[in-house]
C-alpha positions in Angstrom: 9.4 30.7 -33.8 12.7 32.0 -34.5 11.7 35.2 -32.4 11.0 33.0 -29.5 14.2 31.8 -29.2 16.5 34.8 -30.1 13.8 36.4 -27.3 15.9 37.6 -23.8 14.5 35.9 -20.7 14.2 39.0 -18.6 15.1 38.6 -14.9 11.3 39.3 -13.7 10.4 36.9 -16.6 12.7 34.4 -14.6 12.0 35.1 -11.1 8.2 34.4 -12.3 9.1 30.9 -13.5 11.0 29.9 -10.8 9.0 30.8 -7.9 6.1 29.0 -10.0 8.6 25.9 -10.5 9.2 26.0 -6.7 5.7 26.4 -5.5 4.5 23.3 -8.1 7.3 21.2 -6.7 5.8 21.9 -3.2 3.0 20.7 -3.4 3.6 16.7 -3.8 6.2 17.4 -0.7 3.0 18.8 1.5 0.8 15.8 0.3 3.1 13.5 1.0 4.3 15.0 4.5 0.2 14.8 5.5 0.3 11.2 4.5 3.6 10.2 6.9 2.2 12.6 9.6 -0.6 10.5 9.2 0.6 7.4 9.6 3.3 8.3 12.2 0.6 8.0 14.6 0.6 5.2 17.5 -1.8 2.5 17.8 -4.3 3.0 21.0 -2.7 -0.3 22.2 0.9 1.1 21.9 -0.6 4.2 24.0 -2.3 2.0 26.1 -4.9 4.3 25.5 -8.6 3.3 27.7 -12.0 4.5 27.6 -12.1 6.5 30.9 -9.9 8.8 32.7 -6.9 8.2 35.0 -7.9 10.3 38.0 -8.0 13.9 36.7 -5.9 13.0 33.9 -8.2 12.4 30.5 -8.1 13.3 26.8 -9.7 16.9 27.3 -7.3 17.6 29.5 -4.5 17.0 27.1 -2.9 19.3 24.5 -2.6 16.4 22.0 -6.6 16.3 22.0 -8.6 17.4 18.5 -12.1 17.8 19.7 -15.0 16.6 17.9 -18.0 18.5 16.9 -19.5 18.7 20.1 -18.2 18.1 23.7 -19.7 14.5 24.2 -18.6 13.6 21.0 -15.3 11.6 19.9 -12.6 13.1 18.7 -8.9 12.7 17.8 -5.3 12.9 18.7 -2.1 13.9 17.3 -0.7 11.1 18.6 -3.2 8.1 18.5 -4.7 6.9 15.6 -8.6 6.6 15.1 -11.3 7.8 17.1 -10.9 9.0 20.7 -13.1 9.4 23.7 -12.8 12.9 25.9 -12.9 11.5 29.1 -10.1 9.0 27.8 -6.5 8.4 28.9 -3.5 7.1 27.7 0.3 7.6 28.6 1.5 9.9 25.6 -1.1 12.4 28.3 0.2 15.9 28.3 -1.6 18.8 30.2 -2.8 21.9 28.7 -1.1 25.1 30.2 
């Protein structure tokens, strides 16, 4: 044991632990920033989000749309929590360039 402890820590030998160190004490951060992003979204009635478009304006349409699996079905929003229709509308709308 003795040997173990007289033992240099060589500077790759550190480097190695601390980008380990760092990279385990980044993971809990990323978890944790997923779960406020999460929760960080709007309700649909804050939004005043509704079920059918506002002239050509509608969720497709937006760049804070997630599509769902297919076209018809629901899909999500960065900003709106829960479940979102693609031919919806509400006022956090932004166009797609």
């Amino acid at each position: 044991m003795n040997k173990v402890i007289n033992k240099k820590l060589s500077r790759r030998s550190f480097l190695k632990g601390a980008a380990l160190l760092s990279s385990m004490a980044a993971v809990p951060v990323s978890f944790v920033s997923q779960q406020a992003y999460a929760a960080a979204k709007a309700s649909k009635a804050a939004m005043q989000y509704v079920d059918h478009p506002n002239g050509t304006k509608d969720c497709v349409s937006c760049i804070q749309y997630i599509p769902g699996k297919t076209a018809k079905a629901d899909g999500t929003c960065k900003v709106v929590e829960g479940a979102v229709k693609p031919q919806g509308y509400c006022i956090a709308f932004a166009p797609k360039v």
